[in-house]
C-alpha positions as CSV (number, residue, x, y, z in Angstrom):
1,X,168.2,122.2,3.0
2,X,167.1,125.6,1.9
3,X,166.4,128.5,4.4
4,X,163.8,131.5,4.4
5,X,162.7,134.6,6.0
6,X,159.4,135.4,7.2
7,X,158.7,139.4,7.7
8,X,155.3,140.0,10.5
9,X,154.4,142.7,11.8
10,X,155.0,141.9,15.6
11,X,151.7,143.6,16.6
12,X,149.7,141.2,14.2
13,X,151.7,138.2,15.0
14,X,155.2,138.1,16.7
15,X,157.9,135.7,17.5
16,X,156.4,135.1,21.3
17,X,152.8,134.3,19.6
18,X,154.9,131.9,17.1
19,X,156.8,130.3,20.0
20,X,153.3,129.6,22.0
21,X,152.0,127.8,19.5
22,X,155.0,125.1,20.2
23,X,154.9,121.9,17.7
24,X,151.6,122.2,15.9
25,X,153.2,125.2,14.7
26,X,151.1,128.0,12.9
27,X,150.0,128.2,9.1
28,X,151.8,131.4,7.6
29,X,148.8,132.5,5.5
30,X,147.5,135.6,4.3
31,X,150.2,136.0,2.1
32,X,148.7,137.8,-1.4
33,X,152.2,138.4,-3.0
34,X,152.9,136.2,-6.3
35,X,156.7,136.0,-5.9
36,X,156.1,135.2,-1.7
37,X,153.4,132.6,-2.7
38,X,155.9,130.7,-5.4
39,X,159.0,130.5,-2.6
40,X,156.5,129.2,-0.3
41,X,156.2,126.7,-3.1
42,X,159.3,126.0,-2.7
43,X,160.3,125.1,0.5
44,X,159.9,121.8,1.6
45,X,159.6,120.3,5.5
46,X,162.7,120.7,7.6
47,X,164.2,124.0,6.0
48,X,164.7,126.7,8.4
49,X,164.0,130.3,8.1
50,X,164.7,133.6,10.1
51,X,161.4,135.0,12.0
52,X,161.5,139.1,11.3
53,X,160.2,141.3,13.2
54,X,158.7,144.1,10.4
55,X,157.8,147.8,10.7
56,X,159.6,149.4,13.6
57,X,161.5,146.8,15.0
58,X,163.1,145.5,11.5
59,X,165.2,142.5,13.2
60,X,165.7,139.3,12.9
61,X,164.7,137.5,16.4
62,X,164.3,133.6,15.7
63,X,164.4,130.6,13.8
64,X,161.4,128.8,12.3
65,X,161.4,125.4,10.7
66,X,158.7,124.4,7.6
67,X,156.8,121.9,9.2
68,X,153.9,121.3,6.4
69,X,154.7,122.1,2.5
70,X,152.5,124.4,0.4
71,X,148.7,123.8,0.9
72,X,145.5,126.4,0.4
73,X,145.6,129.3,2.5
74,X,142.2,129.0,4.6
75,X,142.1,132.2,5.2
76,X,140.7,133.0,1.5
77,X,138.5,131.0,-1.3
78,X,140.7,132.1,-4.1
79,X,142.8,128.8,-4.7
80,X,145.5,131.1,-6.3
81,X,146.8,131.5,-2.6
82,X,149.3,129.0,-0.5
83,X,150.9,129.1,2.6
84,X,153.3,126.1,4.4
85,X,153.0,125.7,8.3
86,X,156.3,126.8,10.6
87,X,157.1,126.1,13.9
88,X,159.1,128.3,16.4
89,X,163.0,126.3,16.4
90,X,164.6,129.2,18.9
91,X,165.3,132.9,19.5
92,X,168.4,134.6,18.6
93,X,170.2,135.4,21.8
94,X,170.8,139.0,20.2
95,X,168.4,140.0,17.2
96,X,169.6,141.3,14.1
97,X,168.4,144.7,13.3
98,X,168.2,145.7,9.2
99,X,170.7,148.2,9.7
100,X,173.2,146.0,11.2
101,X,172.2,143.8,7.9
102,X,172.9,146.7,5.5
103,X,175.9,147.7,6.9
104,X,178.0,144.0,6.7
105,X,179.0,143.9,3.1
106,X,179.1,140.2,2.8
107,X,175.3,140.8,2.8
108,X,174.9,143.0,0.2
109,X,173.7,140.8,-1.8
110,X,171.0,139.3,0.4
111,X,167.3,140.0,-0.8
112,X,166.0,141.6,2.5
113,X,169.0,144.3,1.6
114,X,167.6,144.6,-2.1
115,X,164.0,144.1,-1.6
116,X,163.2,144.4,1.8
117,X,159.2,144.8,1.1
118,X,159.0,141.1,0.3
119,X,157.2,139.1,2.8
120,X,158.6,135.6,2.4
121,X,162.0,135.5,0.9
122,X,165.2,132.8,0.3
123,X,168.7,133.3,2.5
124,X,171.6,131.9,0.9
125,X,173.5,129.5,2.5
126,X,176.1,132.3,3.3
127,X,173.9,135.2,4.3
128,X,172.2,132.1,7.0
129,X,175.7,131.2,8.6
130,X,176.9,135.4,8.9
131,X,173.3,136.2,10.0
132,X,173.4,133.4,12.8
133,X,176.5,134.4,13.7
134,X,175.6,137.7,14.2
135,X,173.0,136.9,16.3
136,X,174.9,134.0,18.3
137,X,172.7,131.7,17.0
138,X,174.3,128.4,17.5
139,X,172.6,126.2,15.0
140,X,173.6,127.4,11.2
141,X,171.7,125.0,9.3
């Protein structure tokens, strides 16, 4: 199993608009970035990702599972752009600012530290388990 993160804005879509739409889930399209499009290419159903909160809250607040692999995003007619479908898994009983991110050194390495304008991005398998526990999230993937 791999794991993700998927940056939103929450005032354009948040974690509570994510969680309504329960098992259908929600295609995570209008993505127009090359490297963001090719990890969605990636991922594959079943891997879990972190649900971030972008802009002024910069946290981590859930987990999302892949629930459909790459397909066209409907949102355009230029075939040069994907998106997978996630579903809400559960909220992080405390959510994970950036800060609190930059300042653990065992995450220095992560790419939200490094490159934290990237949309879609991969979480090791290390940065997942100190990030969940962080948050008290219970299920580490």
């Amino acid at each position: 199993m791999n794991h993700w993160l998927f940056k939103s804005e929450p005032a354009s879509w948040g974690w509570e608009q994510q969680v309504a739409k329960g098992e259908v889930g929600e295609a995570w399209d209008g993505v127009r970035n090359y490297q963001a499009r090719n990890f969605m290419r990636q991922m594959e159903i079943g891997d879990l990702g972190f649900f971030y909160h972008s802009v002024n809250e910069k946290q981590v607040v859930g987990v999302v599972e892949i629930i459909a692999t790459a397909h066209p995003d409907s949102t355009t007619d230029d075939p040069r752009w994907e998106c997978v479908d996630i579903k809400a898994v559960g909220p992080f009983p405390r959510p994970v600012t950036l800060a609190e991110i930059k300042a653990e050194p065992r995450l220095a390495d992560m790419l939200l530290v490094k490159n934290a304008r990237l949309s879609v991005q991969p979480v090791t398998a290390e940065a997942w388990k100190i990030v969940c526990e962080m948050g008290g999230y219970g299920l580490t993937g």
